[in-house]
N, C-alpha and C positions, 0 to 999 in steps of 0.2 A: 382391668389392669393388663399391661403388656409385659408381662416376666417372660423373659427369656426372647425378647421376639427384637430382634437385633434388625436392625434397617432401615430407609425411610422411603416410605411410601411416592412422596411426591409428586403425591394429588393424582397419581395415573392408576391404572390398571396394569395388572401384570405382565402382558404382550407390552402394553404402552413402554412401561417403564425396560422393560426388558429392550427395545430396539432402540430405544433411548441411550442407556448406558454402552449397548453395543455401538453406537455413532460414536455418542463422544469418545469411547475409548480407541476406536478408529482415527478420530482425528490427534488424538493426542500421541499416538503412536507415530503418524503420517507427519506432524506439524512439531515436532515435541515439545509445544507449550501452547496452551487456548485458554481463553477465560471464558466463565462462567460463573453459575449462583454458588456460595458458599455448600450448599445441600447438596448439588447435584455430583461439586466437583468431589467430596467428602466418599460419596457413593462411587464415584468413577474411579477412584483411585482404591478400593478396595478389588475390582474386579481386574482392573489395569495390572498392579501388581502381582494377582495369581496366574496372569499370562507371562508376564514378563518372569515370572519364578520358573513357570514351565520352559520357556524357551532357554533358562536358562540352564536346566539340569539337560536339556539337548543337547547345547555346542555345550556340553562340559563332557558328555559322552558319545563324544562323535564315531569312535572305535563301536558304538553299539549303535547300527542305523535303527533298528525295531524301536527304541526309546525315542528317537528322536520323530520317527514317521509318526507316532500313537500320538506322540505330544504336538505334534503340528495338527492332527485329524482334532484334539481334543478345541485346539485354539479358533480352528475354521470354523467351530460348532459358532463364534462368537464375533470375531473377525472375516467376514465373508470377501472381503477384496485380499487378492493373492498379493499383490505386491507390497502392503504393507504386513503380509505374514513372513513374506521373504524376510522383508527389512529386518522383520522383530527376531529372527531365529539367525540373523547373520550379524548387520551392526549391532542392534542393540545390542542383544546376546553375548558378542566379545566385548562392548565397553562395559557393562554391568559385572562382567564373569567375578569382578574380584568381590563386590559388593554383595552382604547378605543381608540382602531385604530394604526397606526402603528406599525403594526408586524413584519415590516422585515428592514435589515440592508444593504445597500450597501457601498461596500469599494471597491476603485479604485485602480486599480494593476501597473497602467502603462500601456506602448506596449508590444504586442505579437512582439515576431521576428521573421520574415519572411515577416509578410504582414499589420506589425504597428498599428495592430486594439486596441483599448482601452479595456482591461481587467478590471474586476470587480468581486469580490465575495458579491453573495447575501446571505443573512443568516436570521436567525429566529432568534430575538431580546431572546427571554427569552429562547432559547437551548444554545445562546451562548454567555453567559456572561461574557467568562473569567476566571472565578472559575472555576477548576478543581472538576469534578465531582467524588464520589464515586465509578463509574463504570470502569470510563476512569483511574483513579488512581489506581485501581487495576487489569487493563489490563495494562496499562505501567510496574507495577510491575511486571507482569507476563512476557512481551516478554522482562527485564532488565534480569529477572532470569534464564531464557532463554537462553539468547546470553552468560550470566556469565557461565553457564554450558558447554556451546558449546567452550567457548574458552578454559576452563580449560579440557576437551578433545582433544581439537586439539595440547595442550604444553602436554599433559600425552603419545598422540601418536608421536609427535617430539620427546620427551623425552627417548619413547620407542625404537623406529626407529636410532637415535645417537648411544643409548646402543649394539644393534644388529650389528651396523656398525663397531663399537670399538671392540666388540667382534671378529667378525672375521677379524679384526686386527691381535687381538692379538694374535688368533688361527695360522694362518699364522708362517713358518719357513723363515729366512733371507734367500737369493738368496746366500751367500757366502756358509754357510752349508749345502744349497742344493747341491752344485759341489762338495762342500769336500766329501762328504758320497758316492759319485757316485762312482760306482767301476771302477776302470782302463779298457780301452778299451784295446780289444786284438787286435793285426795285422790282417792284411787280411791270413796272410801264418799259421797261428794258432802260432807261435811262441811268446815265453814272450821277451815284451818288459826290461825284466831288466839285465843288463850286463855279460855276460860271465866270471865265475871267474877265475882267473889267476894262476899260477899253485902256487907261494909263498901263495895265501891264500888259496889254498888244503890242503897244508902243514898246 
């Protein structure tokens, strides 16, 4: 029996599993939303959110640097790239300040196909609200404006290409006026093929 033994293994070994949750939690801090297996993400967001608690009793006590240095040393033990521990103890940190406790979001996908595993995207509650952001709004606008340009090149060079095609159409002489213009073939004997006149029309 397993009383009291909270957790889920996830077929790895303890290093395994340990560099494991320390990635995904990486990414999800770095990207603030990744999918994954329903298991893994369940697992990710219990560790995800003990970081995100600590960075946040940090920038709530910025008047006390000792608090905040101890708690960044504690989150490095787990987050080992510096620029997403900045991220977490400055953005994160003020947009979560007002929220206690549940920071992140799972939604279930379904089956994967091939091998039927439970999908789930986990995400950060307050990066993904559903309102369209000022940012994300005007990179949507940019790669709309974009692809409109690239189309309206690719109809200017069809457009061109048709034109060129017609042209030497038109340039073109019919095959019937090509035979007519050809000059008469001579015999093999050098003689002219055209009829010997007859002595009434010498006359």
């Amino acid at each position: 029996m397993r009383h009291g033994q909270s957790g889920r293994k996830l077929k790895r070994t303890a290093s395994h599993r340990k560099a494991l949750l320390a990635n995904l939690s990486t990414s999800l801090l770095r990207h603030k939303r990744i999918t994954t297996t329903v298991a893994k993400a369940k697992e990710t967001r219990v560790l995800v959110e003990k970081l995100i608690t600590k960075a946040r009793r940090a920038f709530a006590h910025k008047d006390a640097p000792g608090i905040g240095v101890h708690e960044r040393r504690i989150v490095a033990r787990t987050i080992r790239e510096r620029d997403v521990v900045a991220e977490l103890f400055t953005t994160i940190a003020e947009k979560v300040g007002a929220r206690p406790g549940g920071y992140t979001r799972i939604v279930k996908l379904g089956q994967r196909q091939g091998d039927g595993a439970e999908l789930a995207v986990i995400e950060l509650v307050d990066f993904n609200t559903g309102k369209e952001t000022p940012e994300k709004a005007a990179a949507a606008a940019e790669k709309k404006k974009g692809e409109k340009a690239k189309a309206e090149k690719k109809k200017s060079e069809a457009k061109k290409s048709e034109a060129k095609k017609s042209g030497k159409k038109g340039g073109k002489e019919p095959a019937g006026e090509k035979v007519a213009k050809k000059a008469p073939k001579k015999p093999a004997g050098g003689k002219s093929e055209t009829p010997a006149a007859t002595p009434e029309e010498s006359r």
